[in-house]
N, C-alpha and C positions, 0 to 999 in steps of 0.2 A: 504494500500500500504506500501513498504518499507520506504516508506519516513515519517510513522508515521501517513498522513491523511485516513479521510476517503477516498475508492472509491466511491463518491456521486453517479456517474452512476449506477455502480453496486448496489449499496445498493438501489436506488431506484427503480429499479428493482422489489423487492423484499419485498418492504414499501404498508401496505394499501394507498390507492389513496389520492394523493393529499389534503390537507385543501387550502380552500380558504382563500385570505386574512381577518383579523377580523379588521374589520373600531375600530374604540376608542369608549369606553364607552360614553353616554350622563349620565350626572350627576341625571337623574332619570330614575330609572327602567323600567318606561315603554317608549318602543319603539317609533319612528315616527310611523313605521308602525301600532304599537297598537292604539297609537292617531287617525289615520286616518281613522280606522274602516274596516282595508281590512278582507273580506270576508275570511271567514274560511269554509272549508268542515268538513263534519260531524266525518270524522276521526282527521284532525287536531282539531276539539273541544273538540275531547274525549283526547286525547294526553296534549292540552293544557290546560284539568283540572287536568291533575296531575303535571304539570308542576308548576302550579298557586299555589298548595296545597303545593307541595317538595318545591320551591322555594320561595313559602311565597310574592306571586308580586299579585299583582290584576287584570292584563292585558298582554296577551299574544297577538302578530302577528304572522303571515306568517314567517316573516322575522326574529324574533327575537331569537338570539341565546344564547343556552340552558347556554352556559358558562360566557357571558356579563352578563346574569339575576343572576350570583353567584354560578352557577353549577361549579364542580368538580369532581377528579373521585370515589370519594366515593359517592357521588350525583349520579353520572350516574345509579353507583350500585343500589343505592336503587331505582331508576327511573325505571331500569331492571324489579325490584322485583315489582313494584307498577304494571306496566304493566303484570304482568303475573298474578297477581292476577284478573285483567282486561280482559283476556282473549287475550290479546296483546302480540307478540313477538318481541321483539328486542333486540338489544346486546350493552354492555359497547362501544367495538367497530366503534360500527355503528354510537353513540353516539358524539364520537371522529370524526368520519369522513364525518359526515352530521349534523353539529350542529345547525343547525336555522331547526325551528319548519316544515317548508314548503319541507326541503333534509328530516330531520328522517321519519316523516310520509309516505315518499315516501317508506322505508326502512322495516316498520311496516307489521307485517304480523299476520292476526288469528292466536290465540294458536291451534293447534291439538295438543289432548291428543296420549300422546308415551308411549307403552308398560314399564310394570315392566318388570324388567329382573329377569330371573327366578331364584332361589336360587343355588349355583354353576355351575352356567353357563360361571361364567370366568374363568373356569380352564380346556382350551382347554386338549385335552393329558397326563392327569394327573390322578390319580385314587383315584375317587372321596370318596371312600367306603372308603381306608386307612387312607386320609386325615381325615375324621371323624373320624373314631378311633381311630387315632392320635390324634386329637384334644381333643376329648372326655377324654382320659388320662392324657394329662396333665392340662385342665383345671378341671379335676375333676367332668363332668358330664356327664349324659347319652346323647347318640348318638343323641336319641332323640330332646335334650335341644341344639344340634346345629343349628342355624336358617340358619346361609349361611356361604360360607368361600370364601374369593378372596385374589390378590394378595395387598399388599401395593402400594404406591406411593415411589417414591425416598426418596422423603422427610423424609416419615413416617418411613423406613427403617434408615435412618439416625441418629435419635432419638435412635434407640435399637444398633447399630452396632458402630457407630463413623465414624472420619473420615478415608481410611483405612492404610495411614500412622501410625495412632495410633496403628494399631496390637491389638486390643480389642476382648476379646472374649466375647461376650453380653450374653451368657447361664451362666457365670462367674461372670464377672464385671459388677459393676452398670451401668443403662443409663443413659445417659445424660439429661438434662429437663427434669427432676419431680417439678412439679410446686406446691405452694401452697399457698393460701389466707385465712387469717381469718377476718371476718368481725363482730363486730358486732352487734346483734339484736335488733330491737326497743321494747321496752314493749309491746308496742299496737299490736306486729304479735303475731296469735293466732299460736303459736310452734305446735299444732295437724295439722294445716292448711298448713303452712310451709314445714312439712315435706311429705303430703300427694301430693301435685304439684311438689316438685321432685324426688316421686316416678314416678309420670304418666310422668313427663320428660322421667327418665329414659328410662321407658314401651316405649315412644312416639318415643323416635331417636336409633335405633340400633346403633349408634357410641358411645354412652354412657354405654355400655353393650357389646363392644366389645374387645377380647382381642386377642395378639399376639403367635403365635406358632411357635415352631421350629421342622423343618422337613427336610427329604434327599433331597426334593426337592426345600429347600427353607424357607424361612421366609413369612408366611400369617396372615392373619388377620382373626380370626373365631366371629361371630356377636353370641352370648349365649342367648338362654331366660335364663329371671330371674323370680324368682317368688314372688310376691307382699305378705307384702311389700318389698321396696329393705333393704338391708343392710345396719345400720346406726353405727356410732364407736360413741362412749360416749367419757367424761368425765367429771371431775371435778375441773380440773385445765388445766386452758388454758397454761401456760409453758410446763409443763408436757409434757400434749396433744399434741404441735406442736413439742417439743423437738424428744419424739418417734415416730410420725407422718416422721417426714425429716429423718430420719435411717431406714425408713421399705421403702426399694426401692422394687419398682413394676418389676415384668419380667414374662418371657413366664408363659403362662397359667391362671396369676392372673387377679382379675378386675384393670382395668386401669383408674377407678375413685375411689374414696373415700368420705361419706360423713359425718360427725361428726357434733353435737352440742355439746357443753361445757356449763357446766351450772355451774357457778364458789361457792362455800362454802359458801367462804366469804361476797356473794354478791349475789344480784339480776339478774347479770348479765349475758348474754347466748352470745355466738360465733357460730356463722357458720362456719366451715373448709372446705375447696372447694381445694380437693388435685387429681390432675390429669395428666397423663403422656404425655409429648406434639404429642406422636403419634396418641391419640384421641380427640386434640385442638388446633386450634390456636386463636388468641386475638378478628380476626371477631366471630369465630364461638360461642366464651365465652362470647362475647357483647351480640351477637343474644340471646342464651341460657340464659342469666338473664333475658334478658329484657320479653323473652317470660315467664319465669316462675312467674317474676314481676305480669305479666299480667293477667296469668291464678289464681293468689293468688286472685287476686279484683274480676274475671272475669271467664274466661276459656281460655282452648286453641283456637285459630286458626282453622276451617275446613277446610280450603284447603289441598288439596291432598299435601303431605310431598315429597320437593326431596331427592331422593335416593345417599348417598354415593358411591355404587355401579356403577351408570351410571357415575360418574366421572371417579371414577379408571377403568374402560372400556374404557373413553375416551383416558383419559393421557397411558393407554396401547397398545389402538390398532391402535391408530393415528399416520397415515406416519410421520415419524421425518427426512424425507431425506431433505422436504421443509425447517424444524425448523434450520437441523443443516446449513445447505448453510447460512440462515440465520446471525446465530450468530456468524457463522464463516467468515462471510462479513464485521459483525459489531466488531469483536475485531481484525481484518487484519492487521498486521501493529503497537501493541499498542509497546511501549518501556516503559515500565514499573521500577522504582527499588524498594527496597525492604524498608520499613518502621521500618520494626520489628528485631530485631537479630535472627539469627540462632539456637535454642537451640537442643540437638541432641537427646536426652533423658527429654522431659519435663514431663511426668506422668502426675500427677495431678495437676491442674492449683491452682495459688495463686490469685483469684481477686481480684485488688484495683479498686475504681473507684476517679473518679474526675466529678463536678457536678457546673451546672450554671443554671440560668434562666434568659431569656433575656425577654421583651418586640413581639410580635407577630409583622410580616411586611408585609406591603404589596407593590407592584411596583410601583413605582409611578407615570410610563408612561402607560396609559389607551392600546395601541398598543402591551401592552405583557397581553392582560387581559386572554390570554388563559394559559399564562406560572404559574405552582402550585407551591404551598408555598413549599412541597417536592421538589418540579424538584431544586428551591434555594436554596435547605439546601445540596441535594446536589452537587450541581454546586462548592458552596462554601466550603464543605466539601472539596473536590477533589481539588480545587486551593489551599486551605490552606496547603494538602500533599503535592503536586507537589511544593508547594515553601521551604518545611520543606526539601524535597530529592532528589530537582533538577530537577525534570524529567518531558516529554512534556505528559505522559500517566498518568490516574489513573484510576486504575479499582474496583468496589465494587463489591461485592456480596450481593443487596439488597433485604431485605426480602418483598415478595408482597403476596397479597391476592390471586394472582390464581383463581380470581372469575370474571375474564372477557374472560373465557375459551365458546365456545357455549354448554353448557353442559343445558339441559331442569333443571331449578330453581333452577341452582348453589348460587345464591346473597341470595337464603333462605336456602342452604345445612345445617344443624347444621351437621358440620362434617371440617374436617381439609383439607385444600385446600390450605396452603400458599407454597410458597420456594422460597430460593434465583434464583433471578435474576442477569446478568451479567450486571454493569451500567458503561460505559466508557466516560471519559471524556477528552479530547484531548485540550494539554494546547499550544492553538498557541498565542503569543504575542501581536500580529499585530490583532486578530481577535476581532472585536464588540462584547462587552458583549453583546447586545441584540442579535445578530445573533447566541452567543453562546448558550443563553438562548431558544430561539426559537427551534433551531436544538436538544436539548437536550429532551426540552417537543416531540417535534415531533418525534423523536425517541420511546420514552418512549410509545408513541402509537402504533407506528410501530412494536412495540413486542408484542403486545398482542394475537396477531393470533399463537404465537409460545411460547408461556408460558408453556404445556406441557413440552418440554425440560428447566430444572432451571441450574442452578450454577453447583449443586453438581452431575449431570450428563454430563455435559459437558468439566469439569475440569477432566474428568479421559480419554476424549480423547487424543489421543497421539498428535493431531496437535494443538493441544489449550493448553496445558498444561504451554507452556512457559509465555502463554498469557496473564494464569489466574494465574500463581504461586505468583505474589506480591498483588495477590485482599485480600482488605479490607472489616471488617462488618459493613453492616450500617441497621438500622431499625427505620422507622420513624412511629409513630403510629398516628394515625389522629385523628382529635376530636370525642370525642365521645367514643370511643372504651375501652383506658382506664379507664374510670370511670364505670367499671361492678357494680350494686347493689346499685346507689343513689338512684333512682326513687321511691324504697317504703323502705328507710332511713337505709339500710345496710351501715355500713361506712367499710372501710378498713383500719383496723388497726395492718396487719402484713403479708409481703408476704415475701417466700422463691424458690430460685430455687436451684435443687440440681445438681452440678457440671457441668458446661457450660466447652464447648470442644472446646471453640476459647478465643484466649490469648489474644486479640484486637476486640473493637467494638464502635462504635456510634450509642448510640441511643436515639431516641427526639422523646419525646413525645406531641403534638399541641393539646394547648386548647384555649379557644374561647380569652382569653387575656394575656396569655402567652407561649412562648415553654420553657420545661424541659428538657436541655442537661446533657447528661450521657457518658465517656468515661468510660470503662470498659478495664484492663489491666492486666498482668503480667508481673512484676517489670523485669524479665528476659529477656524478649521479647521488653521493652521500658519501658523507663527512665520515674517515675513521673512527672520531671522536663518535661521532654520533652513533658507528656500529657497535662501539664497544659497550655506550651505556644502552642502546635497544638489548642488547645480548646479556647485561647485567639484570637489563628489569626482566627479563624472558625466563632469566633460572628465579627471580624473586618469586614472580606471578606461578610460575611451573609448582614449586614447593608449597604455596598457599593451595593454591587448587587440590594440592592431592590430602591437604592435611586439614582441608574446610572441613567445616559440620553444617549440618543441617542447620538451615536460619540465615547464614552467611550469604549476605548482595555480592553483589558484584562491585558495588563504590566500596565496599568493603575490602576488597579485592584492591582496588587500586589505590586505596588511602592508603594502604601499609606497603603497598611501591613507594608511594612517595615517599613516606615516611622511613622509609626503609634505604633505596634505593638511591643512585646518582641522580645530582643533579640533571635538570633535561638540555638536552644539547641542543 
């Protein structure tokens, strides 16, 4: 509404159904109901062995819900993923919306196996024959060695293009996120062995083999066979190596991975270089992708039938977006926003500084918000610490998510890139209960998940959201787990690069099991260090209030003891 609120009517509307209220945790895992021995049907026992297995509890009930037991939404994910290897279907979603064991079950349904989609079959109207030999030319192989062509996802277009204020010409100018890690090698990996599991990687996922084309009709993505083994870069000095490695930017027609051992002179020493363009990764699909190749090093791969990148990008294409946008456009109604960053008119190429903390990991201390995520706090807190830095009752992010609670048949196992920003608003009213804010915020954060096809960066270029979305902020929280790609069989990481990031402003935390790692990243022209240091001062203030409020506690409450507490404002 004008007035800055949500319209709760209308928005609920429009919200997956209802959650019920969550009673408070009992100080031990298992349930009354579990105690009491209520009878399980033969679906809730199969459900509530994976449950027992994911969540590490010994006793499941009827009653007992999936998030009290310590579920989360990266939990769900892999709950997803455990079930369909089970023969089971169900959704992130669902998850969220029937969370005690006795509502999902209801929700559970046989997997049927669903058709491959046939190799360019996403390219309604389009002439399929040119495209190929379009392709074929500029990646330099025969017609033949094309296995499939479709179109990108926004996202993934985003990566090669910029934002389009920038005026970037991507057949030109470099792209944006070229990513790179060296990690490295323990003596004990047999280096023959090493390198033969991520060739069959390769072989294994067409997104690792696929590269980008530019045509009259567009920017697509062409999937190459490769021929065994793949292509490996040497050398001999790991400086060297990463030095030339970060100046060879990838573009149309080149492969879009890189794989290098360094095997050092002076030393016994060897590196892994893992150099990749983020149009064919994101941080889930990099986690998955080690941990499997991990695995096939000791072992082998995986037999289950592989999902398909393709049925994604099918989805997020051909799915009515009339629902999504009413949507989002319900939920950002109304924001008042101001601007955080200066104006700069001509910025080129960005200057990143960052500023860096580590705080202590928290969690709430009222059992009655056990449903609300350590995410949804960071950022709630995030957005109060803005709004008290520039006044204002709105803050809006552009948060990066996983895209993997889409109903897409074994998105949670895609080795493929599925994330994009999300629009995250947080409406700073004085008078309102921190928990009621916190509550409304996770509840929301559900509520989008049916409409995650449309992200940030397609929605900001409509003409009625533009003013809505013009002062949003980045924020990107990575969840346990994820960034530690290559502990498991003793890769360390001892050098990563990203080449040239296209946002002058970001927050990003990283959650690990005993601490979070806070990152502002910045362009001295766009804001003041001074000024990041104390946003990032009042961000662990407000973070800590949040988790250790009680019931009763405003939100001016909240920010009077920033002040009071906190640096002066810059």
């Amino acid at each position: 509404t004008r007035s800055g609120m949500f319209d709760r009517e209308q928005l609920e509307q429009l919200l997956i159904p209802s959650f019920r209220p969550i009673q408070p945790l009992s100080m031990d895992s298992s349930s009354a109901s579990s105690k009491a021995g209520a009878p399980l049907t033969n679906m809730e026992k199969r459900v509530g062995e994976l449950w027992k297995a994911l969540l590490d509890v010994d006793h499941v009930g009827p009653e007992d819900n999936f998030f009290q037991l310590g579920g989360g939404s990266v939990l769900a994910m892999r709950l997803v993923s455990m079930a369909r290897r089970e023969g089971l279907s169900m959704t992130v979603s669902g998850i969220f919306n029937t969370p005690t064991l006795r509502e999902l079950v209801s929700t559970v349904r046989r997997k049927t196996d669903t058709a491959d989609i046939e190799p360019f079959a996403l390219l309604p109207g389009l002439d399929i024959a040119d495209l190929r030999h379009q392709a074929a030319l500029q990646c330099q192989v025969t017609e033949s060695e094309i296995e499939d062509i479709y179109p990108c996802s926004f996202f993934q277009l985003h990566y090669a293009t910029g934002y389009p204020e920038a005026r970037s010409n991507p057949r030109v100018d470099p792209w944006h996120w070229q990513s790179q890690g060296a990690y490295s090698i323990p003596t004990l990996i047999d280096l023959d062995r090493f390198r033969d599991v991520w060739d069959m990687a390769v072989q294994r996922h067409p997104v690792l083999r696929t590269r980008l084309i530019h045509t009259p009709r567009g920017i697509f993505q062409a999937v190459i066979k490769v021929p065994k083994p793949v292509k490996w870069y040497r050398g001999n000095n790991l400086d060297e190596y990463l030095q030339n490695d970060q100046i060879d930017y990838m573009t149309f027609g080149q492969d879009l991975l890189r794989l290098g051992v360094v095997q050092s002179q002076a030393s016994d020493e060897r590196f892994f270089v893992f150099t990749a363009q983020h149009v064919i990764y994101d941080a889930f699909m990099r986690s998955m992708l080690f941990k499997e190749v991990e695995a096939a090093y000791f072992d082998d791969f995986p037999k289950a039938p592989l999902p398909k990148m393709n049925k994604f990008i099918k989805y997020i294409t051909e799915t009515d977006k009339d629902a999504a946008t009413k949507f989002w456009t319900t939920y950002l109604e109304g924001s008042e926003t101001k601007p955080l960053l200066n104006i700069v008119d001509t910025p080129g190429t960005l200057a990143v500084s960052e500023r860096r903390m580590t705080t202590e990991s928290a969690k709430l201390s009222d059992h009655s918000l056990s449903k609300v995520s350590l995410p949804t706090i960071i950022e709630v807190a995030s957005a109060l610490a803005v709004a008290r830095t520039v006044q204002c009752s709105d803050v809006v992010f552009y948060s990066d998510r996983s895209g993997r609670n889409l109903p897409v048949d074994g998105i949670q196992d895609l080795i493929g890139p599925t994330t994009l920003f999300l629009p995250v608003r947080v409406h700073v009213d004085p008078k309102q209960k921190i928990h009621d804010l916190l509550r409304e915020s996770q509840r929301v954060k559900s509520a989008m998940m049916p409409h995650e096809h449309i992200g940030f960066l397609e929605l900001r270029e409509m003409d009625h959201l533009k003013s809505m979305l013009r002062n949003s902020l980045n924020i990107n929280i990575t969840p346990k787990g994820i960034a530690s790609s290559g502990k498991g069989w003793g890769l360390e990481l001892i050098s990563s690069h990203l080449t040239l990031c296209d946002d002058p402003f970001g927050i990003n935390v990283n959650l690990h099991e005993d601490r979070i790692d806070w990152l502002i990243y910045f362009d001295e022209r766009f804001i003041s260090g001074e000024k990041v240091e104390s946003l990032l001062e009042d961000i662990k203030l407000v973070f800590f209030q949040l988790a250790s409020a009680r019931e009763g506690v405003d939100v001016a409450g909240i920010l009077g003891g920033v002040r009071e507490t906190g640096t002066s404002d810059a």
